[in-house]
Rosetta silent file (secondary structure, phi, psi, omega in degrees, C-alpha in Angstrom):
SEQUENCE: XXXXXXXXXXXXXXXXXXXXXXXXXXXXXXXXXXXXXXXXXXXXXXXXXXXXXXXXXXXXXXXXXXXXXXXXXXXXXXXXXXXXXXXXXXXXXXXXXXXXXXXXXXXXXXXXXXXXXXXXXXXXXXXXXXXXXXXXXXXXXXXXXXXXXXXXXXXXXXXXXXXXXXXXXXXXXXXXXXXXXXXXXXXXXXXXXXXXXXXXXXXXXXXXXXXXXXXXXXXXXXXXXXXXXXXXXXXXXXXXXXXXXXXXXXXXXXXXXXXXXXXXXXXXXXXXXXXXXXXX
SCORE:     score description
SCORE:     0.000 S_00000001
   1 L     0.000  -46.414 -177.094   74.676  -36.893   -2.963 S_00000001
   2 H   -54.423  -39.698 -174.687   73.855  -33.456   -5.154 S_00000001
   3 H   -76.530  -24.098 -163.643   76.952  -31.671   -2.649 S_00000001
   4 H   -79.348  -42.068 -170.578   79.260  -34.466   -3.101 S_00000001
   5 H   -64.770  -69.500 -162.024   78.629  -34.912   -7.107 S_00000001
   6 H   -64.718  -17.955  179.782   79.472  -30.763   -7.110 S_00000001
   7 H   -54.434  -57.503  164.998   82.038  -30.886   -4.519 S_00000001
   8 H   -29.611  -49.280 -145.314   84.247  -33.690   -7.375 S_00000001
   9 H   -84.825  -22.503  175.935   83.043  -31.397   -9.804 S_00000001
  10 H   -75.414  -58.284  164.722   84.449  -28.409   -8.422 S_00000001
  11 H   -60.136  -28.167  164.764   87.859  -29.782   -7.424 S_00000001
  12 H   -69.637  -48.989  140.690   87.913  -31.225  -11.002 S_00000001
  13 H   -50.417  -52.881  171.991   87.435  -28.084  -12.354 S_00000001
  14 H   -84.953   11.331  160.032   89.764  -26.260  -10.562 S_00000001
  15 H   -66.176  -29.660  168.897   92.321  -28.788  -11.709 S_00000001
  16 H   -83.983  -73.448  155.158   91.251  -28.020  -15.236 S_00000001
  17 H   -29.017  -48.260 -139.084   91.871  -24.369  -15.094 S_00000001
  18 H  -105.036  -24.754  167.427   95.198  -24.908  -13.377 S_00000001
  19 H   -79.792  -62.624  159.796   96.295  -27.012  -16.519 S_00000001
  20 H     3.165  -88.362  177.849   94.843  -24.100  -18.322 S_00000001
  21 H   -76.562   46.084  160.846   96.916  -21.870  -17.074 S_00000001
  22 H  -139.940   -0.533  146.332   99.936  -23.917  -17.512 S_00000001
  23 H   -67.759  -32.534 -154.844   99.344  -24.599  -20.653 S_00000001
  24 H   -66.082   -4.602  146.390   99.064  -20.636  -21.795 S_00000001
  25 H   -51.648  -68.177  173.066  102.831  -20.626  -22.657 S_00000001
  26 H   -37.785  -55.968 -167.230  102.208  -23.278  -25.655 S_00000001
  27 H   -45.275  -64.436  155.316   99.245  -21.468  -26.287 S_00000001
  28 H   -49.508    3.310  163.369  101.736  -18.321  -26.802 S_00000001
  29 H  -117.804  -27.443  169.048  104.248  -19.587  -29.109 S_00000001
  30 H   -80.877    3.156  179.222  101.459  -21.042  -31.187 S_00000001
  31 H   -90.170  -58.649  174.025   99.790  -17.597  -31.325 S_00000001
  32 H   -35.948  -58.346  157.869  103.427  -16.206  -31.804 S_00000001
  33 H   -40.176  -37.969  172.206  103.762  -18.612  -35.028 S_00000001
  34 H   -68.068  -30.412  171.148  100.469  -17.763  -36.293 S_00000001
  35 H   -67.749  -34.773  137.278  101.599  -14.260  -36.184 S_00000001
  36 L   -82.867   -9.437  172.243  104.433  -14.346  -37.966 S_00000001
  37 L   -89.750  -31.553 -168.295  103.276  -16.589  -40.680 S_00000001
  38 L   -80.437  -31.969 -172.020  100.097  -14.297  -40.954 S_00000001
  39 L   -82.553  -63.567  160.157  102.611  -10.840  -40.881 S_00000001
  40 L   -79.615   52.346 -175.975  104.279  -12.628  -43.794 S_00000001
  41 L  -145.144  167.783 -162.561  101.705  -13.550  -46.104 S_00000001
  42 L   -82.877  111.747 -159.789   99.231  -11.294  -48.319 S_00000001
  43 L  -103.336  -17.614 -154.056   96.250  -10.760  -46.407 S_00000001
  44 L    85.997   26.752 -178.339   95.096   -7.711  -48.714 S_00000001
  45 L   113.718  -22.487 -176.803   96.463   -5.028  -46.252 S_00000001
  46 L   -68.333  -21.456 -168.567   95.267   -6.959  -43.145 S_00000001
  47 L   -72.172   57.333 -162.835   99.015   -8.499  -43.000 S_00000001
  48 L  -155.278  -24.282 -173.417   99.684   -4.945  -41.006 S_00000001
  49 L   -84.000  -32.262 -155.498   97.775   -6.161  -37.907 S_00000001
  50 L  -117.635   38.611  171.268   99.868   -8.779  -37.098 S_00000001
  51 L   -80.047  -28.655 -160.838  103.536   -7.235  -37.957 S_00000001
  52 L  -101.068  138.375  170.006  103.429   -5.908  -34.386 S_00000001
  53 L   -98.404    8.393 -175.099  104.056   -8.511  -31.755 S_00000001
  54 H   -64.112  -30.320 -165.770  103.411   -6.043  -29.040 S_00000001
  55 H  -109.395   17.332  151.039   99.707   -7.395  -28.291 S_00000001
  56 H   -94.029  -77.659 -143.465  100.726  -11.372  -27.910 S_00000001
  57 H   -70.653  -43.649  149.883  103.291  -10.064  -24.961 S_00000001
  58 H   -10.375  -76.920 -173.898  100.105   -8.114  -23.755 S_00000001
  59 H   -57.457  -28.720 -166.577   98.041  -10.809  -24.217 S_00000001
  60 L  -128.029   14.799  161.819  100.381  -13.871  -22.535 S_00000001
  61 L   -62.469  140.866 -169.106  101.607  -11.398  -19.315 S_00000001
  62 H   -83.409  -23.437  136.649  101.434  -13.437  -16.500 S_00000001
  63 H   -23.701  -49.559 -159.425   99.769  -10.769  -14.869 S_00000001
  64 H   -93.367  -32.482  164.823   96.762  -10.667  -17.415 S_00000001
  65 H   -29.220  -56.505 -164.831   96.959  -14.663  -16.952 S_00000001
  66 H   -77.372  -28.343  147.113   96.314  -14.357  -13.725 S_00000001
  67 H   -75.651  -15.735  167.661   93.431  -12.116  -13.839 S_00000001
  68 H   -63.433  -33.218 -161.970   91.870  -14.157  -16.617 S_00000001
  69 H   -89.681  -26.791  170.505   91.892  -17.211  -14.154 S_00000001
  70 H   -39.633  -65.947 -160.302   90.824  -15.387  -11.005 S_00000001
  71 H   -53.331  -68.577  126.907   87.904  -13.704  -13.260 S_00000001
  72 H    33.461 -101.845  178.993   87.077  -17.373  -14.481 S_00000001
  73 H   -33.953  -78.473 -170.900   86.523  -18.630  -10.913 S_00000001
  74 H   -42.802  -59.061 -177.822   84.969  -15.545   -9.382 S_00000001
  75 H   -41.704  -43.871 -179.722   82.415  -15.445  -12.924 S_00000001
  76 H   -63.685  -52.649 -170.344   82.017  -19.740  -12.394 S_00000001
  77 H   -57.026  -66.735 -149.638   81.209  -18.619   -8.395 S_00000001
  78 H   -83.396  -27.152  158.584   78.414  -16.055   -9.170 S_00000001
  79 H   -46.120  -48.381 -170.177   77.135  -17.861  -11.764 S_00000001
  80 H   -81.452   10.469  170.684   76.408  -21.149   -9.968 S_00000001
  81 H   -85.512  -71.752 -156.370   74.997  -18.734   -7.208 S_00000001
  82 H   -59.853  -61.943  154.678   72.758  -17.068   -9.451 S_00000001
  83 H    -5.738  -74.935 -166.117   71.396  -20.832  -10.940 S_00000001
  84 H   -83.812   13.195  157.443   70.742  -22.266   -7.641 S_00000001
  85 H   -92.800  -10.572  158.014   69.027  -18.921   -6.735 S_00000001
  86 H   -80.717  -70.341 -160.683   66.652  -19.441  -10.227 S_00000001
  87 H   -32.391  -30.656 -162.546   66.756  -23.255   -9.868 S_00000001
  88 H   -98.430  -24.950  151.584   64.857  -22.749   -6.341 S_00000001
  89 H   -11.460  -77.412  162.940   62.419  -20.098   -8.020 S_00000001
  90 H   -30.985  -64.184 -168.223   61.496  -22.568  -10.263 S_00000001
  91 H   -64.850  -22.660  167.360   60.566  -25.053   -7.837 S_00000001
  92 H   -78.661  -42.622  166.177   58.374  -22.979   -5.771 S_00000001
  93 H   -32.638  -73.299  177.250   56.696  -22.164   -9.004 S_00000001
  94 H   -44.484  -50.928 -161.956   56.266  -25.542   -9.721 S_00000001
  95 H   -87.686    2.333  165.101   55.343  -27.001   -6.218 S_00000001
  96 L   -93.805   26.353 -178.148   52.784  -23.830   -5.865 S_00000001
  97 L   -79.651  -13.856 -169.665   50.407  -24.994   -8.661 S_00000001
  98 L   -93.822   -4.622  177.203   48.146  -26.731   -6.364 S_00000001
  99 L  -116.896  141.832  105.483   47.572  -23.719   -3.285 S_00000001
 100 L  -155.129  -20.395 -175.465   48.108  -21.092   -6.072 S_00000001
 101 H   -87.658  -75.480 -174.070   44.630  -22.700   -8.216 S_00000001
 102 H   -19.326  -56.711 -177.775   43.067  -22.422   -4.812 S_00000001
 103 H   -58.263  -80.456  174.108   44.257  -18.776   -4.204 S_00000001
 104 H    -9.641  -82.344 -143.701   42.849  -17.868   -7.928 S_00000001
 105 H  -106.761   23.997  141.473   39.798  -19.018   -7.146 S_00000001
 106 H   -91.712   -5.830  169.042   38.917  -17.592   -3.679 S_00000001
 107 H   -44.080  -86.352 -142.147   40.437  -14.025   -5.597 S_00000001
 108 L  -126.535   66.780  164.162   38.147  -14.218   -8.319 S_00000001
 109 L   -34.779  -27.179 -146.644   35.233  -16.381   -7.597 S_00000001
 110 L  -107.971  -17.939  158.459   33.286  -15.784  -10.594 S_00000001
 111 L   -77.856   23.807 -159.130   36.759  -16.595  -13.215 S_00000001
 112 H   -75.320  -12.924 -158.095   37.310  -19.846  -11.657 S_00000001
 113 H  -123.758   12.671  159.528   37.747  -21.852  -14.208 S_00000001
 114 H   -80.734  -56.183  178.031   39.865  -19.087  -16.604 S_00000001
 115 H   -24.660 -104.290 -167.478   42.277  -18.546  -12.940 S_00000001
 116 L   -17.519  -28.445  160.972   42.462  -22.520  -13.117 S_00000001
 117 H   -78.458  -59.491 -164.140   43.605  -22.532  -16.738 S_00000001
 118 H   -65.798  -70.586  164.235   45.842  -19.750  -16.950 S_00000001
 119 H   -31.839 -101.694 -152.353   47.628  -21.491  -13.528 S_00000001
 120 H   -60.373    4.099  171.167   47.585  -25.315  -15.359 S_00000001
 121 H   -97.367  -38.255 -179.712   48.659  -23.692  -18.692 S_00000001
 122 H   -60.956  -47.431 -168.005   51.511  -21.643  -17.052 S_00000001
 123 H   -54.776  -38.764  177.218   52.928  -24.728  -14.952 S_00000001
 124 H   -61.347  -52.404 -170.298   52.728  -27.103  -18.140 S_00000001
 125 H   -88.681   -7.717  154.176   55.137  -24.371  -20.148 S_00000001
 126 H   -87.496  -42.318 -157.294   57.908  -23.909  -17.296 S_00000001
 127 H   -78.801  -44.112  167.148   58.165  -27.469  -16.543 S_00000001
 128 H   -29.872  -63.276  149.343   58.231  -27.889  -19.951 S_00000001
 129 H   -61.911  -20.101  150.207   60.992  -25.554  -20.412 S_00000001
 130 H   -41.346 -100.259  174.101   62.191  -26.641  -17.475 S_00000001
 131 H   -12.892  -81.979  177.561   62.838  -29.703  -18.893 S_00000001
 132 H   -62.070  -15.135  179.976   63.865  -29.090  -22.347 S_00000001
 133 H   -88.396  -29.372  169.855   66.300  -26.398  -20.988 S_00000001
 134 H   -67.753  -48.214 -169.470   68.086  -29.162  -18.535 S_00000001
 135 H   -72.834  -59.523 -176.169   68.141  -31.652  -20.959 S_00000001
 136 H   -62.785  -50.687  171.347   69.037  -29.583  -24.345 S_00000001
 137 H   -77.619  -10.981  145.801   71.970  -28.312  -22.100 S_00000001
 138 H   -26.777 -103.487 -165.187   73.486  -31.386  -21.004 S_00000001
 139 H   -38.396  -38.192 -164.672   73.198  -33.050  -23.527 S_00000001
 140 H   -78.850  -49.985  177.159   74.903  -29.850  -25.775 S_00000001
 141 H   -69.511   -4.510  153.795   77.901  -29.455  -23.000 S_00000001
 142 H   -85.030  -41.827  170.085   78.838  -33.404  -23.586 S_00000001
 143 H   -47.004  -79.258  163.935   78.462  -33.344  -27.180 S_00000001
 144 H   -25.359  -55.788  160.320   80.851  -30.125  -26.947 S_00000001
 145 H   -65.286  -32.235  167.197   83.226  -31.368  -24.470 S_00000001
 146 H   -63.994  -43.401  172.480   83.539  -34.531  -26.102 S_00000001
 147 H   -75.328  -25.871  167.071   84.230  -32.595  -29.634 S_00000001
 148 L  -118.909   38.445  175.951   87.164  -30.784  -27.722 S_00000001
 149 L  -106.163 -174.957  178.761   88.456  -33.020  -25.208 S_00000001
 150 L   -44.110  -42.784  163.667   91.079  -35.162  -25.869 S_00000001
 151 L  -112.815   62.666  157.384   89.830  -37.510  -28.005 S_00000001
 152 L  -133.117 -104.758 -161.011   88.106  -34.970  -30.550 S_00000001
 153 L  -122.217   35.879 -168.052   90.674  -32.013  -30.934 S_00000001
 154 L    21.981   52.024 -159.739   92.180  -31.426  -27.572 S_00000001
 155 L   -74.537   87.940 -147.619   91.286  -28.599  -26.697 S_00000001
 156 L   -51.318  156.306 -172.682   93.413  -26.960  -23.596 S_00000001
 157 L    43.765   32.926  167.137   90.746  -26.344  -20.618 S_00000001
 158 H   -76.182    8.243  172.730   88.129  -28.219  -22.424 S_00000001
 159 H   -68.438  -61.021 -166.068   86.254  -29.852  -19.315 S_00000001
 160 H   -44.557  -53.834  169.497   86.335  -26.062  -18.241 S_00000001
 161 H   -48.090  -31.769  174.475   84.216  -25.185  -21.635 S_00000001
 162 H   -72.011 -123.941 -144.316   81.963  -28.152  -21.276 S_00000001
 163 H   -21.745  -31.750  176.394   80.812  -26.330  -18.246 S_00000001
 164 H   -85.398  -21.689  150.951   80.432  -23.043  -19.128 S_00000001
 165 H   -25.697  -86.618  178.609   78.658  -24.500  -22.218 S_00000001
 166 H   -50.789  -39.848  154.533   76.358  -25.794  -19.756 S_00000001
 167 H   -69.119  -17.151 -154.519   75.926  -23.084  -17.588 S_00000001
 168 H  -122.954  -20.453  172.857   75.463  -19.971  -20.098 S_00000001
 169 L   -83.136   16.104  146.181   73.219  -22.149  -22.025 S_00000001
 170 L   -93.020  120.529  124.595   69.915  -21.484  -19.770 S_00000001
 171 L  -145.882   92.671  142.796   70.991  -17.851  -21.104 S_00000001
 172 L    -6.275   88.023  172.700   68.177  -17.733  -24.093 S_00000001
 173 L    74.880  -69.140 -156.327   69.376  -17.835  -27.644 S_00000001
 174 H   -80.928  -34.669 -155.894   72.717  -15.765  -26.649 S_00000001
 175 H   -59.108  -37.291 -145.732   74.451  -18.346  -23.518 S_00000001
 176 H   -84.743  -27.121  177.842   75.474  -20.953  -26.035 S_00000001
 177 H   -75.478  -19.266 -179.481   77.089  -19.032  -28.792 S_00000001
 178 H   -52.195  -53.756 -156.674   78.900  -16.799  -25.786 S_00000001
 179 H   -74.945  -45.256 -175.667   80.354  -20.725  -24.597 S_00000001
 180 H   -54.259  -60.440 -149.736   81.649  -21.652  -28.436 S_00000001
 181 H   -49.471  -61.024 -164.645   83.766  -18.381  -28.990 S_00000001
 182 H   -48.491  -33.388 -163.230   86.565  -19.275  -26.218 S_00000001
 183 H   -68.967  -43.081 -171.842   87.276  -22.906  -27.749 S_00000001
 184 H   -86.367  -20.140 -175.811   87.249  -21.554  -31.295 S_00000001
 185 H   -87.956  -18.927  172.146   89.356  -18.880  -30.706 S_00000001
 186 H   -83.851  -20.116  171.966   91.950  -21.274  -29.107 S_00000001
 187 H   -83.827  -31.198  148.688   91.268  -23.702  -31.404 S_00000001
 188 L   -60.504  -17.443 -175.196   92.484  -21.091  -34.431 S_00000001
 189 L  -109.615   -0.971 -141.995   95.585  -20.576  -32.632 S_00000001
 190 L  -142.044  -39.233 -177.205   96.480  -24.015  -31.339 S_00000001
 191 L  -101.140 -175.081 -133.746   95.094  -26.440  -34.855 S_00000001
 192 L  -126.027  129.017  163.235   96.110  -26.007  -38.342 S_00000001
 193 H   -19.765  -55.035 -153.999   93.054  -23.414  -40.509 S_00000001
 194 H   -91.814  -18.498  171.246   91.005  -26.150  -41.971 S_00000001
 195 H   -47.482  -49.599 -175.286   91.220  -28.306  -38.541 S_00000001
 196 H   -70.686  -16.348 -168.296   89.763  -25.397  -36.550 S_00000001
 197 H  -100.126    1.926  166.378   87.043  -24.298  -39.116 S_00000001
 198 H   -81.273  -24.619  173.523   85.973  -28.342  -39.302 S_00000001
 199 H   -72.680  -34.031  159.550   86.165  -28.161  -35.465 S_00000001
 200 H   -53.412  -65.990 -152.240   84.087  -24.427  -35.724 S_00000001
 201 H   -84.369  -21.846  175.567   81.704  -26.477  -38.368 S_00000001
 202 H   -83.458  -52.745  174.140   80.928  -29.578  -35.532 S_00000001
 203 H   -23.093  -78.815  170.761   80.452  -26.620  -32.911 S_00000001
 204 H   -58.075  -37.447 -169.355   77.915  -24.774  -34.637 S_00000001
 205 H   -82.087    2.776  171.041   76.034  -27.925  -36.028 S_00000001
 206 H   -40.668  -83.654  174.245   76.297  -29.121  -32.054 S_00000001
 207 H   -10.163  -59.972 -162.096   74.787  -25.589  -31.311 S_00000001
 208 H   -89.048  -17.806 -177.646   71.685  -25.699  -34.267 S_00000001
 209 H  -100.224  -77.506 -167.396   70.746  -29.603  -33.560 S_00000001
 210 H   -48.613  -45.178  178.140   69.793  -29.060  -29.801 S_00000001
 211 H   -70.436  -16.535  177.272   68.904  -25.565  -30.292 S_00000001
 212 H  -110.179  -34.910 -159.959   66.399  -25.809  -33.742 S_00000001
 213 H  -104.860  -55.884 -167.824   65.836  -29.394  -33.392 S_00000001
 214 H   -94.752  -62.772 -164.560   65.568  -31.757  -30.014 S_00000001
 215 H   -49.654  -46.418  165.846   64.579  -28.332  -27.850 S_00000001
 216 H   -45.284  -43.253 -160.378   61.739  -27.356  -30.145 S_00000001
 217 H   -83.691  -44.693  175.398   60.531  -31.143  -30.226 S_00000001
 218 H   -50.442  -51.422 -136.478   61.050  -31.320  -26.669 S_00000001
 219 H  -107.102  -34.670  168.156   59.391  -28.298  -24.984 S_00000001
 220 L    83.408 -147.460 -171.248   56.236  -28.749  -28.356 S_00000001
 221 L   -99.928   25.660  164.376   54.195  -25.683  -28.910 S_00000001
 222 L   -17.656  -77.737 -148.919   54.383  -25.019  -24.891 S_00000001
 223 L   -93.529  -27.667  171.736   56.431  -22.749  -25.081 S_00000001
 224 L    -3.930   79.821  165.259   55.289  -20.245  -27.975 S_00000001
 225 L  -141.146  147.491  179.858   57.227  -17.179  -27.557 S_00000001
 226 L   -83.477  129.297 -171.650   58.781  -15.473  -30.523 S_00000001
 227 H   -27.381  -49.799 -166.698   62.710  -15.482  -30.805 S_00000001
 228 H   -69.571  -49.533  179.508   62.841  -11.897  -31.195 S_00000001
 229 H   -65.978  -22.659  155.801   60.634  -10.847  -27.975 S_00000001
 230 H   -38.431  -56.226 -167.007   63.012  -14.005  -26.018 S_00000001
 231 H   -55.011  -91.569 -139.309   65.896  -11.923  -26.904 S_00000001
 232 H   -52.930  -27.177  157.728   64.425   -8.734  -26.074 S_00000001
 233 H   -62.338  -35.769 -157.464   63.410  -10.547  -22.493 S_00000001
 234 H   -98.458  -11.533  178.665   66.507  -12.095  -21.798 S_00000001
 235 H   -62.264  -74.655  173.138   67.901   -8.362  -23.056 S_00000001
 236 H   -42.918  -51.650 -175.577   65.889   -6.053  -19.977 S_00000001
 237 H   -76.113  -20.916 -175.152   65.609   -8.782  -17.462 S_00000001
 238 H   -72.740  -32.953 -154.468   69.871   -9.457  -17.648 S_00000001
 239 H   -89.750  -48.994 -167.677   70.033   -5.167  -17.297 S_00000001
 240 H   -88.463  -22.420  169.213   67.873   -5.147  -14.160 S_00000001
 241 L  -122.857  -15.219  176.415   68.987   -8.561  -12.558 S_00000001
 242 L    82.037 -156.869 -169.233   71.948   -9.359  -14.396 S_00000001
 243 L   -79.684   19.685  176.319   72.335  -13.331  -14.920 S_00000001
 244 L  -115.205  -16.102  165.034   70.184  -14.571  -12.984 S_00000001
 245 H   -60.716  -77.587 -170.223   67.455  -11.687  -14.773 S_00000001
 246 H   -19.472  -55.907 -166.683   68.708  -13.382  -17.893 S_00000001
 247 H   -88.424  -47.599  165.586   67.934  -17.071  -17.225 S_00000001
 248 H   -80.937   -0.256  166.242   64.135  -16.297  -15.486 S_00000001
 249 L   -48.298  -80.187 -162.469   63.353  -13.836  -17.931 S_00000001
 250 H   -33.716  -37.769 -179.670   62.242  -16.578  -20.128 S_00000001
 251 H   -84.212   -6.633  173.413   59.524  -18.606  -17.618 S_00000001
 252 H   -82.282  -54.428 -178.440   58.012  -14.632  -16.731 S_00000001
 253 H   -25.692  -63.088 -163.148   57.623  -14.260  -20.773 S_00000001
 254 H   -56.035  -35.585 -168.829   56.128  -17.203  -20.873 S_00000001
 255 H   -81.696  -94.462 -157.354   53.514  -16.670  -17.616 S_00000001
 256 H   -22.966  -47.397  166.415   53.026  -12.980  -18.927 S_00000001
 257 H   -80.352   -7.698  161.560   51.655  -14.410  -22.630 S_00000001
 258 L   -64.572  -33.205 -148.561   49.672  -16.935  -20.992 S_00000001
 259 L   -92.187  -58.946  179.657   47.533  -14.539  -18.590 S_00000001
 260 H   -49.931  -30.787  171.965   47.525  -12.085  -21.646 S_00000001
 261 H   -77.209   11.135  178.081   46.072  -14.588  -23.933 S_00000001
 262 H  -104.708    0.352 -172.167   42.612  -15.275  -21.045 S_00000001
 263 L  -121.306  141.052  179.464   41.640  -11.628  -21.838 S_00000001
 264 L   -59.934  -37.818 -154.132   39.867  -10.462  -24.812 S_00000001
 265 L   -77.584  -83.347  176.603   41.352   -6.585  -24.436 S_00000001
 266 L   -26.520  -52.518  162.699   45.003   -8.321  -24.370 S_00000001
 267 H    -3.313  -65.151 -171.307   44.920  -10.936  -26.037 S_00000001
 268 H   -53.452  -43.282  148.849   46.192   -9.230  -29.313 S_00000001
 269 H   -41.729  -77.409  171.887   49.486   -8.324  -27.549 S_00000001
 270 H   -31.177  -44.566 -177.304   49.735  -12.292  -26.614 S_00000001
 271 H   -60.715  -50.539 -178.846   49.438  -12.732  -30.298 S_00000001
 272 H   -63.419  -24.331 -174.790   52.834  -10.318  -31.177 S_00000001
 273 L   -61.368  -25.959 -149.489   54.187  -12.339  -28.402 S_00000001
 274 L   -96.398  133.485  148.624   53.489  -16.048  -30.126 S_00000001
 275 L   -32.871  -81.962 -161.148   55.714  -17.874  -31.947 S_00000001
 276 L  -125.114  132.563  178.349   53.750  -19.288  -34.373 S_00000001
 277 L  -141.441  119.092 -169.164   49.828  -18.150  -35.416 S_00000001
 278 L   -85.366  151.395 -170.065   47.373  -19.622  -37.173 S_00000001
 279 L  -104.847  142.700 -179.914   45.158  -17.134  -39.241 S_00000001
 280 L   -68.251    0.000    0.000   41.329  -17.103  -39.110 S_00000001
């Protein structure tokens, strides 16, 4: 059933991208209009960028088209590679908590019951995030696809955005604002100013109610890693594994402050690590 549902989903997709790109004329005469209304009007000095029309004929070469939509595909391919090469990570994570307590405690007889913690404390905070990361990203690529499909603000290749929405958003903090920019930037050339920054203003509060609000609520105090050391995780592990680094950074973070937080020397490190700390 899972290959058939992606098989639709695939073919549906590339059907979306193929309207895409057959849209990208319109898209070009409304960037060409914006561009000449913008070259004559008083920008404060800025009206200078868009006198030259040289970098819309750049920009809408069928040529450059055509490598945007390859790069698209190929980018769509290695992503959903790298996913179901996390996704099955995960699951061995998950389905090893019960010989992995075992292992712990023929290891380290005499720690059995920290081993036994640190294992049912890790497992509880991926499937947690697990969870809340599945869920929170859904739900945020239908909310999103819905605000630019046809009946929000039509946004050409918005099915395609609802996906990458969904996909870049296991990316920590950074996938989901990556997934907004194309929409908004198409959505400045293709609506009217105050359409695009009310379409821009639904975007972001999409963005900030799954991402401050139902993920937090979901996932509890599981998860207690501080934004800035997330980033700086999803920064190192993306340089050394690339996007599939990116997306499993977060569930090592998490196992690495658990284990540090069973030892007294360490511990204090787990603490720069934590979200949130209550003082003694």
């Amino acid at each position: 059933t899972f290959i058939i549902t992606m098989y639709f989903i695939s073919i549906f997709l590339y059907e979306q991208l193929s309207l895409f790109v057959e849209e990208v004329p319109a898209i070009t005469a409304q960037l060409e209009e914006k561009r000449a209304t913008y070259a004559e009007s008083d920008l404060y000095g800025l009206e200078i960028i868009f006198s030259d029309s040289t970098w819309v004929d750049v920009l809408a070469s069928p040529s450059n088209i055509e490598v945007f939509a390859l790069a698209i595909l190929g980018s769509l391919g290695a992503f959903v590679g790298s996913m179901i090469t996390v996704l099955i990570f995960l699951l061995f994570i998950i389905l090893e908590e019960h010989t992995i307590a075992k292992r712990f405690n023929a290891a380290f007889p005499h720690s059995t019951g920290r081993a036994r913690k640190i294992v049912d404390d890790s497992m509880e905070s991926i499937s947690a995030y697990v969870v809340s990361k599945v869920t929170c990203s859904g739900g945020q690529a239908v909310v999103m696809t819905l605000i630019i499909s046809p009946i929000g603000f039509d946004i050409p290749g918005w099915f395609l955005f609802g996906v990458l929405c969904f996909l870049l958003d296991f990316i920590p903090i950074l996938g989901a604002l990556f997934a907004t920019i194309p929409p908004v930037l198409i959505g400045f050339i293709m609506l009217e100013p105050m359409t695009a920054l009310l379409m821009l203003a639904l975007l972001i509060g999409n963005q900030q109610m799954f991402g401050s609000l139902v993920e937090p609520n979901l996932s509890g105090a599981k998860i207690g890693i501080s934004p800035l050391v997330l980033l700086l995780t999803v920064m190192l592990f993306s340089q050394v594994w690339g996007i599939a680094g990116a997306i499993i950074g977060a569930p090592m973070i998490i196992m690495a402050r658990l284990i540090l937080e069973e030892n007294e020397r360490t511990r204090p490190v787990a603490v720069m690590m934590a979200n949130d700390v209550e003082e003694e």
